[in-house]
ZAZA-50910 format. One record per residue: residue number from 0; residue in three letters; x, y, z of N, C-alpha, C in turn. Coordinates in steps of 0.001 Angstrom, whole numbers. Each point is the difference from the previous one (the first is absolute). Layout:
BEGIN
- num,residu,n_x,n_y,n_z,ca_x,ca_y,ca_z,c_x,c_y,c_z
- NUM,ALA,X,Y,Z,X,Y,Z,X,Y,Z
...
//
This chain:
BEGIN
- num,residu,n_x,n_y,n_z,ca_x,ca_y,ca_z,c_x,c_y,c_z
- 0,UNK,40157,40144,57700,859,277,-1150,1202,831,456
- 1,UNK,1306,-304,-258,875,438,398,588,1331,-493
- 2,UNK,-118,1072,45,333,1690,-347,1265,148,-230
- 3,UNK,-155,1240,-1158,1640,-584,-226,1140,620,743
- 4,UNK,-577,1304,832,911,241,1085,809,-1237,650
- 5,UNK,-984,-1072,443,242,-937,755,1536,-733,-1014
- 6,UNK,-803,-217,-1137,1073,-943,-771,1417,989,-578
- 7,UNK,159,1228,8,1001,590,-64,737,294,1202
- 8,UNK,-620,7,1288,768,-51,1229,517,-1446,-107
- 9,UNK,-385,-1729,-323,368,-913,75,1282,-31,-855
- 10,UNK,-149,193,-1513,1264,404,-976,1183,647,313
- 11,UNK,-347,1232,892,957,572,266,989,-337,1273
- 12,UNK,-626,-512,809,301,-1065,1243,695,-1038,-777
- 13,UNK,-301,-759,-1010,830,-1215,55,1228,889,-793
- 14,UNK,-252,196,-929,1533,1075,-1047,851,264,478
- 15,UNK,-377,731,1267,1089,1095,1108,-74,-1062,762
- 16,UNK,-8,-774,377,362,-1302,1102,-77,553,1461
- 17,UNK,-1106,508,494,64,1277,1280,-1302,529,-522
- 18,UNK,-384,-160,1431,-1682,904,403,381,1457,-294
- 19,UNK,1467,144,1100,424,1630,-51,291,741,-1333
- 20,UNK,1116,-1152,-221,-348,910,-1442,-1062,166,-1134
- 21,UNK,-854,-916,-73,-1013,152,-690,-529,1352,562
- 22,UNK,-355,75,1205,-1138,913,943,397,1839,-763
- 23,UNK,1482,-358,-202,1026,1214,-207,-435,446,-1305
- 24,UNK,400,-1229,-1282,-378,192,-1219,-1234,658,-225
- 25,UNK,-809,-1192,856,-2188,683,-820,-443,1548,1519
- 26,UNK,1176,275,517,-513,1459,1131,-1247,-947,845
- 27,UNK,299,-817,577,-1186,-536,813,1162,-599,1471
- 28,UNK,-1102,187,773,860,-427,1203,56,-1562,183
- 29,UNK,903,-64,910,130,-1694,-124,-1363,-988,287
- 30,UNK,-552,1223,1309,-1303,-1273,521,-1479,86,-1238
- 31,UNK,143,1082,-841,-936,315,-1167,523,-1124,-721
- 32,UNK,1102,-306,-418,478,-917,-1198,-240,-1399,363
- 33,UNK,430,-178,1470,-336,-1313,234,-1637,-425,139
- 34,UNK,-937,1196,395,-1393,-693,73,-566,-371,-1461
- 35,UNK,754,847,-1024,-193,-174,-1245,41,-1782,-314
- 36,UNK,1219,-119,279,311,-1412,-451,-890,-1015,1002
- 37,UNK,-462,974,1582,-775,-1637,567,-1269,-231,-574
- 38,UNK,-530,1354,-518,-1241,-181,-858,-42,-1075,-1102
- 39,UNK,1492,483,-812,-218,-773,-1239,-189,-1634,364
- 40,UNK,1312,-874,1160,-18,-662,620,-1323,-535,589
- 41,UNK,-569,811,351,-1398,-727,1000,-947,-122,-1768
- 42,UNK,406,953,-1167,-1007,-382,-1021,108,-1236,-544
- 43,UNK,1484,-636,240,230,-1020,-1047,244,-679,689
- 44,UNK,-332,-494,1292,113,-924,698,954,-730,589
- 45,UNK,1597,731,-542,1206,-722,209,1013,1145,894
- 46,UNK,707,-190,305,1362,1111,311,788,-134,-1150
- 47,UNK,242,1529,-556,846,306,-1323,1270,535,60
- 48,UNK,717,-422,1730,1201,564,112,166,-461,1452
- 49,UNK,1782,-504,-557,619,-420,1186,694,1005,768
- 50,UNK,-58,-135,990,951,1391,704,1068,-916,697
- 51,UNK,914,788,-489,1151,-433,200,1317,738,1050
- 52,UNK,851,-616,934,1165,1155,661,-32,1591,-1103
- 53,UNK,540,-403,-1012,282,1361,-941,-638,-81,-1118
- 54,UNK,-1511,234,-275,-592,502,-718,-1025,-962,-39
- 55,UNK,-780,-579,-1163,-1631,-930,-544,938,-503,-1361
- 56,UNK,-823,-849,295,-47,-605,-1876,-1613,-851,67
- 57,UNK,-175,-296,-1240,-1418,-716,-248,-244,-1075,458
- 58,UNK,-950,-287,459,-651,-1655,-92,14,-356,-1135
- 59,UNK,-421,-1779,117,-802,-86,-1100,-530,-17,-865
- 60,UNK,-1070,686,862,-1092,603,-429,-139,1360,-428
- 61,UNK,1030,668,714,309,1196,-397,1049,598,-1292
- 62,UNK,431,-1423,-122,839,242,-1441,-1128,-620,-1321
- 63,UNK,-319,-583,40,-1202,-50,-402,-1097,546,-901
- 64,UNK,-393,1227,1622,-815,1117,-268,923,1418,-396
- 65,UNK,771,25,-299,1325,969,275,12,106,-1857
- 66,UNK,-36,-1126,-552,92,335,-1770,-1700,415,-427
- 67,UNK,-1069,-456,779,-1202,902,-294,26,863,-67
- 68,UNK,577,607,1529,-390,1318,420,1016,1174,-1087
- 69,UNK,1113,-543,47,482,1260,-1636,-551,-432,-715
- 70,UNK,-531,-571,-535,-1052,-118,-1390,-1127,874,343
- 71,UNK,-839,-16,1038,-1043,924,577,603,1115,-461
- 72,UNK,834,369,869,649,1429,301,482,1037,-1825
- 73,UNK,771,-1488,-441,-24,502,-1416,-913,204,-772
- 74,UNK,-1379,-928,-38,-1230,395,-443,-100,1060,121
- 75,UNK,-258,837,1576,-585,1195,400,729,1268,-702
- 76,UNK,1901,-408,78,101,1261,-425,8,124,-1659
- 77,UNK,-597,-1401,-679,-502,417,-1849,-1459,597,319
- 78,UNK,-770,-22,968,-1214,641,34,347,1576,288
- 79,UNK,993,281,557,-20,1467,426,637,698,-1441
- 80,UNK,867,-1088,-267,944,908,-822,-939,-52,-1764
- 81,UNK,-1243,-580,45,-833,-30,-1389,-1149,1234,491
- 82,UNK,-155,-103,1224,-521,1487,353,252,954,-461
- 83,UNK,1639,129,406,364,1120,-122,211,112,-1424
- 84,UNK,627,-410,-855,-227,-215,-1856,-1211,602,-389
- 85,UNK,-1295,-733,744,-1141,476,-825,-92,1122,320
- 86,UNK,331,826,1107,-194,1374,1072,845,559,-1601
- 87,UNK,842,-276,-161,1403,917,-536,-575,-219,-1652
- 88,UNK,-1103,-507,-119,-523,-464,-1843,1318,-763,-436
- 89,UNK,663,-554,532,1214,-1042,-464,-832,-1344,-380
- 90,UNK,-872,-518,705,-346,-1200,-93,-1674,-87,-339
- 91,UNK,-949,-1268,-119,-1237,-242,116,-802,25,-1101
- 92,UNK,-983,138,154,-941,-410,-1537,-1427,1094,549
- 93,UNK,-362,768,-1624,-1012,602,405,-825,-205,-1439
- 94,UNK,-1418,-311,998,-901,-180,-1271,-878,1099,-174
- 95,UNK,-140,476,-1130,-534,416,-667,-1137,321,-960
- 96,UNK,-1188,-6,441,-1107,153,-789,117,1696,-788
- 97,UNK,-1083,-267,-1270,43,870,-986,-1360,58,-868
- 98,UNK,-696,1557,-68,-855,-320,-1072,483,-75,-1039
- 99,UNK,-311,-721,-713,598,-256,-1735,610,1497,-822
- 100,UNK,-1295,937,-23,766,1108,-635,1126,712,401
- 101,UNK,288,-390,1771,450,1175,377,1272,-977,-532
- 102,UNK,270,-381,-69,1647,-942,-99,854,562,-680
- 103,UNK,-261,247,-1072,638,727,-1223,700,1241,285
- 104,UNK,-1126,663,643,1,1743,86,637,541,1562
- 105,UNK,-446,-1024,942,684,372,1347,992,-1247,526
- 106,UNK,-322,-1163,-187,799,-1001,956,1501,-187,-1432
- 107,UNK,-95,-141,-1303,1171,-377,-783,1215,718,214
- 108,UNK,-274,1720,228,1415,228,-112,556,-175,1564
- 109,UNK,-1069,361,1251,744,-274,1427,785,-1384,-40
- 110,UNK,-939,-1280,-549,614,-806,-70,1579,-620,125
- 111,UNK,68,926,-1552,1758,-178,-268,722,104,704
- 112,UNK,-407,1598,893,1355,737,793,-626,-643,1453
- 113,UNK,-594,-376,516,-32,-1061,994,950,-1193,-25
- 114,UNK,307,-829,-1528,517,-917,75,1139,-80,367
- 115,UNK,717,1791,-701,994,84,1,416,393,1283
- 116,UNK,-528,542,713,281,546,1740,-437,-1247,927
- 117,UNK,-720,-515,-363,137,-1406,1172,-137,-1476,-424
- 118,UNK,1008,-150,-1250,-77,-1623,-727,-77,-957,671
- 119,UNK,-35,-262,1393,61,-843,544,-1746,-120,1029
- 120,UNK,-463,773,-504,-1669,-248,388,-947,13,-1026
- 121,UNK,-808,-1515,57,-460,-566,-1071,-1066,387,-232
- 122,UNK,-644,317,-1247,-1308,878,-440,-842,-1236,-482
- 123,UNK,-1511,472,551,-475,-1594,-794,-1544,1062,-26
- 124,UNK,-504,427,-1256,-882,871,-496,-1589,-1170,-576
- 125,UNK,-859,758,423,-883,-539,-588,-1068,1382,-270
- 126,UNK,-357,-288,-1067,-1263,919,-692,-1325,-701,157
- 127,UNK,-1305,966,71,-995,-264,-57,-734,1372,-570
- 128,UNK,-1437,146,-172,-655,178,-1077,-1209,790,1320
- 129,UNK,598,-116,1354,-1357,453,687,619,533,972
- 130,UNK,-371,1033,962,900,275,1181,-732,-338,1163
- 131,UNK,-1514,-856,-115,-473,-570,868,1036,-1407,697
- 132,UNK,437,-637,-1740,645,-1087,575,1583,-79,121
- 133,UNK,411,1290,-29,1364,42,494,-549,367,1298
- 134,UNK,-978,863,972,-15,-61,1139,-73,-1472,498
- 135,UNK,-887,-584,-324,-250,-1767,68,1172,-496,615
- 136,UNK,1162,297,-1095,1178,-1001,222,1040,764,764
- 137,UNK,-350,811,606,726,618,1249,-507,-242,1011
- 138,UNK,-1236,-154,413,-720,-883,961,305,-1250,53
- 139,UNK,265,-514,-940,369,-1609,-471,1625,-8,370
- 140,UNK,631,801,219,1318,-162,-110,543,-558,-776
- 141,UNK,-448,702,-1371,418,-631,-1141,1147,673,-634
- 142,UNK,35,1336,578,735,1429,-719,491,578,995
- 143,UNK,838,467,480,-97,1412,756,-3,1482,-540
- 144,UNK,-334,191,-741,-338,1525,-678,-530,-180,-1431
- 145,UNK,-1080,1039,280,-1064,-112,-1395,490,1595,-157
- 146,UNK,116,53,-1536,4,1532,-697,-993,-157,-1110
- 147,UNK,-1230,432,423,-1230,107,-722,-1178,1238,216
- 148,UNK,-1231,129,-1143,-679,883,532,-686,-166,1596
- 149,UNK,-475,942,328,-676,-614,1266,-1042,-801,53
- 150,UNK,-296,-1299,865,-827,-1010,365,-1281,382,37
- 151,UNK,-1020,-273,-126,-1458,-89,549,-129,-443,1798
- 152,UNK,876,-529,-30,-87,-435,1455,1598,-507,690
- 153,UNK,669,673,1203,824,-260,209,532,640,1671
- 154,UNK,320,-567,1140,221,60,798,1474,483,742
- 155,UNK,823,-284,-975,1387,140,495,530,1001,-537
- 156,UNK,1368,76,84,780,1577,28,-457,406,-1628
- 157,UNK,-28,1021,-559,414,831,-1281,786,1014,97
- 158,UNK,644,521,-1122,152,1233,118,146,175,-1772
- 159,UNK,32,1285,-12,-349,619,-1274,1534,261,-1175
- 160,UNK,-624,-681,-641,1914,455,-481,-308,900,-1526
- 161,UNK,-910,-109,-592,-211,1022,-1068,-1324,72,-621
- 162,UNK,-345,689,-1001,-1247,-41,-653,198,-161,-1346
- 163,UNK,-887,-985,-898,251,101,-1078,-1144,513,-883
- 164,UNK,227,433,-1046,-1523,50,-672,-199,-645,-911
- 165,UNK,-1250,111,-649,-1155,-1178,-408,153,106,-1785
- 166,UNK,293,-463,-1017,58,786,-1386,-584,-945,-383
- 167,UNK,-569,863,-1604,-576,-1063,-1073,808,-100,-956
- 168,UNK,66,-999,-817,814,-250,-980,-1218,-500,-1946
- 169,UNK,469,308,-673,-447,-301,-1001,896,-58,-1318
- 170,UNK,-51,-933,-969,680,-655,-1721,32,1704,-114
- 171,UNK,1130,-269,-808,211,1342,-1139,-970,-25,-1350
- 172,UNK,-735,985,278,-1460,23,-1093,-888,-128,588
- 173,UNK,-371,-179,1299,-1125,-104,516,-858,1472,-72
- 174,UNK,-1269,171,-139,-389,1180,-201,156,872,1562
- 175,UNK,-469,-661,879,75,759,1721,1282,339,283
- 176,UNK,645,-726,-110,1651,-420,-100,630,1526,-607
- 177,UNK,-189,552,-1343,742,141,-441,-238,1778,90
- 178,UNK,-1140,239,1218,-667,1328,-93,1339,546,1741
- 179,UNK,-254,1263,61,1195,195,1030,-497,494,1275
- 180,UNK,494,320,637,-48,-328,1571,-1138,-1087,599
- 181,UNK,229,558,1463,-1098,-1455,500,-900,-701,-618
- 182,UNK,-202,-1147,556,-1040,-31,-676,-1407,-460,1109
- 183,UNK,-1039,563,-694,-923,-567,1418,-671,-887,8
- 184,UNK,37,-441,1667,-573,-1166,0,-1855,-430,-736
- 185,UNK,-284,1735,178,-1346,-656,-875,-100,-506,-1505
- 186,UNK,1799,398,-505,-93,-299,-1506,235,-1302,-119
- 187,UNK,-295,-912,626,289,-1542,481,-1521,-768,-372
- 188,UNK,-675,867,-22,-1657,-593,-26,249,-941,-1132
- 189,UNK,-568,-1082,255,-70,-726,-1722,1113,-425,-210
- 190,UNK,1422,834,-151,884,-349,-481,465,-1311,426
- 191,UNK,876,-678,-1051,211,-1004,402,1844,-179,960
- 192,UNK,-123,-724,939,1309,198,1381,275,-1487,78
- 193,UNK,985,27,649,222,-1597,323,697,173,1761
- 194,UNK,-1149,-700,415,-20,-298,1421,644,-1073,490
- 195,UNK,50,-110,1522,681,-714,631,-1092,-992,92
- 196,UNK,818,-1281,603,-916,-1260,686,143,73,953
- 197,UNK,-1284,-1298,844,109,-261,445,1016,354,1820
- 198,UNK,660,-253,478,562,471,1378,688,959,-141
- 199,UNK,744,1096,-1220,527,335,-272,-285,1608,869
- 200,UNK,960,994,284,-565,632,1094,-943,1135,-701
- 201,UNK,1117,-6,-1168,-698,1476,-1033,-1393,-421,-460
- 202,UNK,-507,-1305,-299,-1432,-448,-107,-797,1172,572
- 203,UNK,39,-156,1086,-1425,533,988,179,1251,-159
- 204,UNK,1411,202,205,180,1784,-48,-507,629,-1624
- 205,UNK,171,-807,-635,-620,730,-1553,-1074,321,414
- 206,UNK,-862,-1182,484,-1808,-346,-284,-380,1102,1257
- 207,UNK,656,639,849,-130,493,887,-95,1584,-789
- 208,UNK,845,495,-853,332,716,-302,-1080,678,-1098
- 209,UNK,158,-1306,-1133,-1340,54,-889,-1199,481,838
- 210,UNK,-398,-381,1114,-1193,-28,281,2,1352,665
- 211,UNK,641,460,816,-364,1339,159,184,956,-916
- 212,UNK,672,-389,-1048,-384,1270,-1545,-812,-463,-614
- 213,UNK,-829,-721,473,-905,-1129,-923,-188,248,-882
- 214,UNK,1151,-1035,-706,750,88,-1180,-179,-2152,31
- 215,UNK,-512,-22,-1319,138,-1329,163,884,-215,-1584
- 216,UNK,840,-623,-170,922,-329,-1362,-139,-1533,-440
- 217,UNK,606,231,-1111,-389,-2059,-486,1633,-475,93
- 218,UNK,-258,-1122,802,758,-855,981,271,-936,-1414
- 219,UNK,1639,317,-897,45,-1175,-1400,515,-773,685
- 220,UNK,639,176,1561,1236,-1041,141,380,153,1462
- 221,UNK,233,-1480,590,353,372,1929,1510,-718,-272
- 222,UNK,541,359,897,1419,-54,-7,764,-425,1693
- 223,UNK,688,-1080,412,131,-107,894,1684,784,691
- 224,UNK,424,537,-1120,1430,962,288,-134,984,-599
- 225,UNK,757,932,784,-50,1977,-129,899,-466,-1031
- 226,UNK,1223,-413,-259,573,223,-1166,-368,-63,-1324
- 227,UNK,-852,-1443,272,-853,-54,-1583,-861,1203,-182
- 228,UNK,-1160,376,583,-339,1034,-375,390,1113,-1158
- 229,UNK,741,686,443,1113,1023,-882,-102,-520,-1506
- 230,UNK,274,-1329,-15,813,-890,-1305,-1545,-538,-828
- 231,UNK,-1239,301,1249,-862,-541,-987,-807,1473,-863
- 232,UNK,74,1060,957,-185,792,-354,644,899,-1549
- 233,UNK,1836,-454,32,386,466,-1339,-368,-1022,-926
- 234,UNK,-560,-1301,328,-293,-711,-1349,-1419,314,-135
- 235,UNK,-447,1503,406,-1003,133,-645,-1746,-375,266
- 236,UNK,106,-676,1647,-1235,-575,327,-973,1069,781
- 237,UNK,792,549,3,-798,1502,1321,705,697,765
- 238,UNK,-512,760,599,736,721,1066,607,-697,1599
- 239,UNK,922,111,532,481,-417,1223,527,1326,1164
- 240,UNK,-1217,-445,1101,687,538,1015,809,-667,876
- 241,UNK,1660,646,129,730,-746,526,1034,777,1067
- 242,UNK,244,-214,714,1196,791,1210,888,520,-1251
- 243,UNK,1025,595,306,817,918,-636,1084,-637,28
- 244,UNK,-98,-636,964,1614,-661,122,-56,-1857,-1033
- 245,UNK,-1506,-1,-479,57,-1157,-514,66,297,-1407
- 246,UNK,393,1170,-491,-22,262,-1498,1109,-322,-486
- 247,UNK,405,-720,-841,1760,-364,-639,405,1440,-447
- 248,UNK,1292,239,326,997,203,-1043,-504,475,-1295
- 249,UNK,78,-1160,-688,-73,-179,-1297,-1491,41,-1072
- 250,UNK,-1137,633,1061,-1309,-532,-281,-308,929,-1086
- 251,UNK,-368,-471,-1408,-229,605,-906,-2150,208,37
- 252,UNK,69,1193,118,-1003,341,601,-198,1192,527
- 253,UNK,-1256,923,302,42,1143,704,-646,31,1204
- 254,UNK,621,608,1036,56,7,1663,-720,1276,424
- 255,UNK,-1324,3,751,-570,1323,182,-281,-57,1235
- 256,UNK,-261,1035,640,-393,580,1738,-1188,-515,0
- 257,UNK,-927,-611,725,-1111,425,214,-1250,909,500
- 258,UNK,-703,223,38,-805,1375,-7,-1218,-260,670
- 259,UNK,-218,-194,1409,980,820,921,1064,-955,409
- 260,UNK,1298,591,20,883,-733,530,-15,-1585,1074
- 261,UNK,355,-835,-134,-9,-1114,755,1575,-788,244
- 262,UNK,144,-248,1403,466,-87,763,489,-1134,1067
- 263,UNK,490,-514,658,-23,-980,960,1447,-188,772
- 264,UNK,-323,-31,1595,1125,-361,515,1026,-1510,-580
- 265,UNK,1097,160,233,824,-786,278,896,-82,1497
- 266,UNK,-614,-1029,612,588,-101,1512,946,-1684,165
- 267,UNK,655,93,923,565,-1335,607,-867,-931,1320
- 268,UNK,-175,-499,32,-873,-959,615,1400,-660,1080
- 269,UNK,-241,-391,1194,689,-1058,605,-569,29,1355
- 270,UNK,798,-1350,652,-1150,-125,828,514,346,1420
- 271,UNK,701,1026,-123,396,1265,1385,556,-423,817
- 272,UNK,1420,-1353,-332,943,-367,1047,863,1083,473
- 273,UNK,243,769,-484,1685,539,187,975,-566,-813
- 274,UNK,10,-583,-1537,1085,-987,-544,829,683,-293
- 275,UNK,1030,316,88,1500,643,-84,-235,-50,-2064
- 276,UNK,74,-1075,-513,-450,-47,-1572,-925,679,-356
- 277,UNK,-1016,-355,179,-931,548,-569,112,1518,384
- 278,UNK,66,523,1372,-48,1363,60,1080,731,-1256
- 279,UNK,1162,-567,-5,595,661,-694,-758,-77,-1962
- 280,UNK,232,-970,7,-725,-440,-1282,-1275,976,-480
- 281,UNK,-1044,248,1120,-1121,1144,-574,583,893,-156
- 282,UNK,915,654,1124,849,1433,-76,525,104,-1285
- 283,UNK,565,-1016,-867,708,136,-1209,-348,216,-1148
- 284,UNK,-1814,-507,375,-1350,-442,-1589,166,1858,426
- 285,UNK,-504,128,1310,-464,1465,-72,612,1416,-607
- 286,UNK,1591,-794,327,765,1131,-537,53,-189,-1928
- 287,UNK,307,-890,-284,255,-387,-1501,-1090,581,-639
- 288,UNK,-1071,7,386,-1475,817,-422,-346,-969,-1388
- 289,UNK,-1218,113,-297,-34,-409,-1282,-493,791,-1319
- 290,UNK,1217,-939,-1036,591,524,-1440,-958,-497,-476
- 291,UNK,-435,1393,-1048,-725,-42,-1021,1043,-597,-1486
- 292,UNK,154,-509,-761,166,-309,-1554,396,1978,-518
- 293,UNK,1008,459,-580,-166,1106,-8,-766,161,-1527
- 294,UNK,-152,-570,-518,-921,171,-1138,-1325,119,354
- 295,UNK,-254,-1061,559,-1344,545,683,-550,1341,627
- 296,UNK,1258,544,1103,-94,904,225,-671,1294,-693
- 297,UNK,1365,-273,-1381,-490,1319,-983,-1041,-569,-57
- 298,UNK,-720,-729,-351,-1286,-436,-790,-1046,806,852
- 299,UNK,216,-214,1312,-821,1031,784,-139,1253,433
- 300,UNK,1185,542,-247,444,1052,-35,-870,1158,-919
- 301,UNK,414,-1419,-1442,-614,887,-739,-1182,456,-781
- 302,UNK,-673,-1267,916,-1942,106,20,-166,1036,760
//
């Protein structure tokens, strides 16, 4: 296969019509420039230059190979110069995995001001419901960066970018609901909650949770999104434990601590290239931190 040293010493040889001056142009000595070209020559089986009293011109065969070889050469330098774009966040595409709740509360507002500082690198987001299977699809090379709780199982880089905590939510009028500060998890016995399904990550972590306050509650309703939750909870079906960052805005309803407090990382997942994107991209989730709803806030504030 012919290197492209080889084929830019040939280019520059025929252009400048002269070994010497080529040799001059690329800083190579004359007998370096010419073994260049007998290589290429012995690769392609032909002689790609006539030598002439005062100077070369092409064969052939060498005129020929002479409109490849700048096409090569031009190839190479759109490969360096999309390098350097993606190096500079000018250019490229970064995907994006997301747990569902966090979207709202940490990835929506970085979002924006990303778009606006590098419009020309394309965002392509996907949510899921588990942070087992956003690790999945970073193994899969499906994503390059997961911003989710931490995995059950996971091999490649993390790092920690914040903590969120764990709240319950309950309808306005609810009797548990409507009593003040925390509330505890043993006051859950019986009561009726609406749980997660199925793969969902908060599933296990409830039943995990229940069980060491062994606290068992009546299950009216499973739910396969953190957002619904919240919404089933103000229409009144039970209580919801939900991340903090998955509570709306607008959620008519009352928002309490739990007792004892509960908790869970939020980390970035990827799979520990060095990506010029992505590094910057976690650096940015990390700094932006994640926004609480400021109503909510008070709401907790003032339990």
């Amino acid at each position: 296969m012919p290197t492209l040293r080889a084929l830019e010493c040939f280019v520059a040889t025929v252009e400048a019509g002269s070994i010497t001056r080529a040799a001059a142009q690329l800083h190579l000595s004359q007998p370096a420039l010419s073994h260049q070209i007998a290589v290429l020559e012995n690769e392609l089986g032909s002689p790609l230059l006539e030598r002439l009293p005062r100077g070369i011109r092409p064969t052939t065969a060498g005129r020929e190979a002479l409109r490849h070889a700048r096409g090569a050469l031009e190839a190479a330098d759109r490969v360096v110069q999309a390098g350097r774009a993606v190096a500079a966040l000018d250019e490229g595409q970064l995907r994006i995995g997301c747990a569902g709740s966090m979207t709202a509360g940490l990835l929506a507002p970085l979002l924006r001001s990303w778009r606006k500082r590098h419009p020309r690198v394309r965002l392509v987001l996907q949510e899921r419901n588990s942070a087992d299977a956003l690790a999945t699809m970073i193994t899969d090379d499906e994503i390059d960066v997961a911003i989710s709780p931490r995995p059950t199982r996971w091999d490649g880089a993390v790092e920690l970018l914040t903590s969120e905590e764990l709240v319950i939510v309950f309808c306005t009028g609810d009797p548990l609901g409507d009593q003040p500060g925390p509330v505890p998890i043993s006051a859950l016995h019986g009561y009726p909650v609406i749980q997660y399904a199925g793969p969902h990550g908060l599933a296990g972590w409830l039943d995990g949770l229940f069980a060491e306050h062994r606290v068992s509650p009546e299950v009216v309703i499973r739910t396969r999104q953190t957002t619904s939750a919240p919404a089933l909870a103000a229409a009144g079906l039970g209580a919801a434990v939900v991340p903090v960052s998955g509570v709306p805005a607008g959620f008519a309803g009352t928002v309490h601590r739990l007792d004892p407090p509960q908790s869970r990382d939020v980390v970035a997942l990827t799979a520990g290239r060095g990506d010029v994107l992505v590094a910057q991209f976690v650096a940015n989730v990390k700094a932006t931190g994640l926004r609480i709803p400021a109503a909510v806030a008070r709401q907790l504030e003032a339990v």
